[in-house]
N, C-alpha and C positions, 0 to 999 in steps of 0.2 A: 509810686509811679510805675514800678517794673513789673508789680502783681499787676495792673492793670492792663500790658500790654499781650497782646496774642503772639504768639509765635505761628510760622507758618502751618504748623501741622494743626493749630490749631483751628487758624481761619478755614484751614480743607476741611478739616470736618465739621464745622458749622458748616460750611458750603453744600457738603456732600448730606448733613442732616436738612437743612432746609430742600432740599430739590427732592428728598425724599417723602419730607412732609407735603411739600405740592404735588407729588406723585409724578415730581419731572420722570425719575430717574426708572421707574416702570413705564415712561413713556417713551424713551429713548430703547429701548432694552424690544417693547414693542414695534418701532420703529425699524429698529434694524432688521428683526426676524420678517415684518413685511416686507422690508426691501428684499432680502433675500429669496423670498418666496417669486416677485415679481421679476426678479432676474435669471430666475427658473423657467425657461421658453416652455419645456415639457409640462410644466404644472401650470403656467399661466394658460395651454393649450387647453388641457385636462380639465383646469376649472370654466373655460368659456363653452369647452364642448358638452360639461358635468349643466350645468345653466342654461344651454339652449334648450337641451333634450327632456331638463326636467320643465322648464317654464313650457315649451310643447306641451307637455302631457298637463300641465295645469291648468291650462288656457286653452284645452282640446275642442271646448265647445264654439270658440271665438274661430281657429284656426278652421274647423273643418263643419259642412253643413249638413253630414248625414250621420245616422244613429248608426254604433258600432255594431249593434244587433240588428239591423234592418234588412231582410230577405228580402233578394230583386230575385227570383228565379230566369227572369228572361236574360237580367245582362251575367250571368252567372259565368268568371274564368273571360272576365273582359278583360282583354289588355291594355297595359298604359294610357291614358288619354286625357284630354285637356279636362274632361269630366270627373275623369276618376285617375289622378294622376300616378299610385301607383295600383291601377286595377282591381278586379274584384276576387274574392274568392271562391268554393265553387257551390258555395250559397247567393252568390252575389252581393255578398258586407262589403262594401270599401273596405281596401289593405291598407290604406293611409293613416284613416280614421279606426282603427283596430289598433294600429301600431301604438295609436298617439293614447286610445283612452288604456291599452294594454300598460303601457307606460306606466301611469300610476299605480296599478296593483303591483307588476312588478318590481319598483321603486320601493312601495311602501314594506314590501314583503322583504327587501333585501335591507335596507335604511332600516327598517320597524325591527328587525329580527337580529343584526346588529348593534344597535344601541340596547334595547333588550339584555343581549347577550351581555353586553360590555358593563351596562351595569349591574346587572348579578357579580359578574365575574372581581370586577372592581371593588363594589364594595365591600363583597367576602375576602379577596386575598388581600386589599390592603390593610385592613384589619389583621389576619391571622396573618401574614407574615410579618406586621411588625411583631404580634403575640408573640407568635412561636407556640410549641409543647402543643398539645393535646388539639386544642381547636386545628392550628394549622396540621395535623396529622390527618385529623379527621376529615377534611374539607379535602385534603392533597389524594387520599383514598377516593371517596366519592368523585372526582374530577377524572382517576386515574379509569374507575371503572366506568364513566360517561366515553373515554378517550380513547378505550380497548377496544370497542367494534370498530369497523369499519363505520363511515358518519353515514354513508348513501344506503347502507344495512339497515344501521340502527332507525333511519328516517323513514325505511318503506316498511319497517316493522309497527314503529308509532302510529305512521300516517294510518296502515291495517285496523290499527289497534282503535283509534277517535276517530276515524273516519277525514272523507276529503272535504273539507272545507278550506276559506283564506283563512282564515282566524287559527283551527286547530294548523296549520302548518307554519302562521310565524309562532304559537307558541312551540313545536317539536323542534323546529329551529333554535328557540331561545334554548331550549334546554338540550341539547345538544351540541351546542356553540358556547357554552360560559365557559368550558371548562380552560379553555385556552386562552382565553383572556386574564384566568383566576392564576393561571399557572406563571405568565406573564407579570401580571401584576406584583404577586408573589414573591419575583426573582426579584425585582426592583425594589422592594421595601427589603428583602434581606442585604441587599446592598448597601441601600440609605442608611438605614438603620446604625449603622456601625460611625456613618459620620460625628465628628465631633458636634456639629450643631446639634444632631439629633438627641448626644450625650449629654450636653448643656440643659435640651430643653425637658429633659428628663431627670435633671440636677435641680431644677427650680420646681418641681413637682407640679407639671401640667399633668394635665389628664390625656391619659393613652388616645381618647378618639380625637382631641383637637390633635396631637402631635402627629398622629397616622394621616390624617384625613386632609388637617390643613397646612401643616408645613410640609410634612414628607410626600403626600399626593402630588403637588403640581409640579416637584422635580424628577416625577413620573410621569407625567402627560402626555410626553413624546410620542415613546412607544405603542402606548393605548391607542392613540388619534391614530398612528400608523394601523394596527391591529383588525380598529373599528372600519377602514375605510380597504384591507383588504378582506373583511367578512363580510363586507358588503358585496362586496362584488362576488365573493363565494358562493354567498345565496341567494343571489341573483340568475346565478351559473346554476347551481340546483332547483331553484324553479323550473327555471326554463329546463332542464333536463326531467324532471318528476311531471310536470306538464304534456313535455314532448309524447312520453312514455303513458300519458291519462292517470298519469297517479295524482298530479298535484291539485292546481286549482279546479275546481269543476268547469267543464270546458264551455258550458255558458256564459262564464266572467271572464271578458277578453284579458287576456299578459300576452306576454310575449311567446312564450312557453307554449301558450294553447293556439297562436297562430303556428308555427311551426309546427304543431302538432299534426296538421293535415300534410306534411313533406312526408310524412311514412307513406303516402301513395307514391309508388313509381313515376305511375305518367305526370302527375302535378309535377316532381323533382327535377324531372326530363321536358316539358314541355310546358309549364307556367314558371318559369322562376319569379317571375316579379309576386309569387304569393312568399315564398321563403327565401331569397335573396336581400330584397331590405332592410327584413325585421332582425337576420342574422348580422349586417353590417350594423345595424343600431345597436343591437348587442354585447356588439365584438368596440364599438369605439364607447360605451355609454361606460364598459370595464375598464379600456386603458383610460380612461380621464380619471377613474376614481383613482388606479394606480399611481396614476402622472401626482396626481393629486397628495396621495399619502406618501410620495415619495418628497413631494416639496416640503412636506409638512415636516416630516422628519429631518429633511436639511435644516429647515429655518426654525425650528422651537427646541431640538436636539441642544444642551448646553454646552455636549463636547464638539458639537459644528462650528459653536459661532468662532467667530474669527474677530 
């Protein structure tokens, strides 16, 4: 009769294994980090303003009734009006409908060129630095000498190099941008690495790529999602700067970068602002949501956060 009874610690851990096997206990665990996130005013901000600006540019053709290339010469440098509600430029495009189809290239350039980066970078360091020796030497050299120019050098030198297209400048972005994620990464798995689980699970003789990739990976997450969501905004920020400057997108394909790009005229800067006034406030709030954004993220999936 007494082998038959449980003692308390026992019934906990059949508790604690059953809610496992139903995957309560990763639901609760999700649970919390959403709540955390939603109690974050600045991230809940970040992502409703991150969602309106992009669902705009998705739905640009529903939102707005003129083509973003459409030359009116006569209403040319109109201002504000129930027509054209933030005016034309001095070709006569609607600035509204330029901002909004601009939107998705430079979205796709800043979002496409960080995730890009992030997974280069990811899946090289989390590999060599659980490795170690030789690989991660090799890979930490190559990152080091991508990380030595100046990135705005090294990009007007590539851009020279393959020419202006969208395409060739989210790839000089990718490759330009891994290495900081690789190095990030990197540090993380030299950390992990040393825990005792990591010790155990290398005691039962798993294979190095489940142990890097699947256990030790997602108690890196954090930081990455932080990483990814300020490299977005980074090269978002150099579009629009490489653009301004006619290096980046060709200025046929509206961004935001190549609307701004006619403010190098004086009198437009001085006397049209509704041509580069908007598109730099969509700019300036479309970055701090991603920020707002990676900064919740990092509160709420951070393991040393939770509370």
């Amino acid at each position: 009769m007494l082998k038959n009874r449980k003692s308390k610690l026992d019934k906990k851990m059949d508790e604690i294994k059953r809610k496992e096997e139903e995957g309560l206990l990763g639901g609760e665990t999700y649970s919390r980090a959403l709540n955390k996130f939603t109690n974050n005013k600045l991230a809940v901000f970040g992502l409703i303003a991150f969602l309106v600006i992009l669902l705009a540019s998705i739905f640009a053709p529903l939102i707005s009734p003129y083509d973003p290339g459409s030359i009116d010469v006569l209403n040319r440098l109109k201002a504000p009006s129930l027509s054209n509600i933030l005016g034309t430029d001095q070709l006569g495009r609607d600035v509204f409908t330029r901002i909004l189809y601009g939107g998705r290239i430079s979205i796709l350039v800043g979002l496409g060129s960080a995730l890009g980066a992030a997974f280069i970078g990811v899946t090289i360091g989390c590999y060599a630095g659980y490795k170690g020796g030789l690989l991660d030497k090799t890979f930490m050299r190559i990152s080091e000498i991508f990380m030595s120019f100046p990135r705005m050098i090294l990009v007007l030198m590539l851009v020279s190099i393959l020419g202006q297209s969208l395409w060739n400048l989210i790839i000089i972005f990718i490759l330009t941008g891994w290495g900081s994620v690789y190095r990030m990464t990197r540090s993380q798995m030299l950390s992990i690495r040393e825990e005792e689980y990591v010790q155990a699970l290398r005691a039962f003789g798993l294979n190095d790529l489940i142990i890097s990739y699947k256990h030790m990976l997602p108690n890196a997450i954090a930081p990455i999602l932080v990483n990814i969501t300020l490299s977005t905004a980074m090269f978002i920020l150099q579009e629009t700067a490489l653009s301004f400057l006619g290096l980046g997108v060709p200025l046929n394909i509206p961004t935001w970068g190549n609307i701004l790009n006619i403010a190098q005229d004086l009198n437009i800067l001085q006397e049209n602002w509704w041509i580069w006034l908007p598109v730099g406030i969509v700019i300036s709030v479309f970055v701090l949501s991603i920020n707002f954004i990676g900064d919740g993220l990092r509160d709420s999936t951070d393991p040393a956060q939770q509370g």
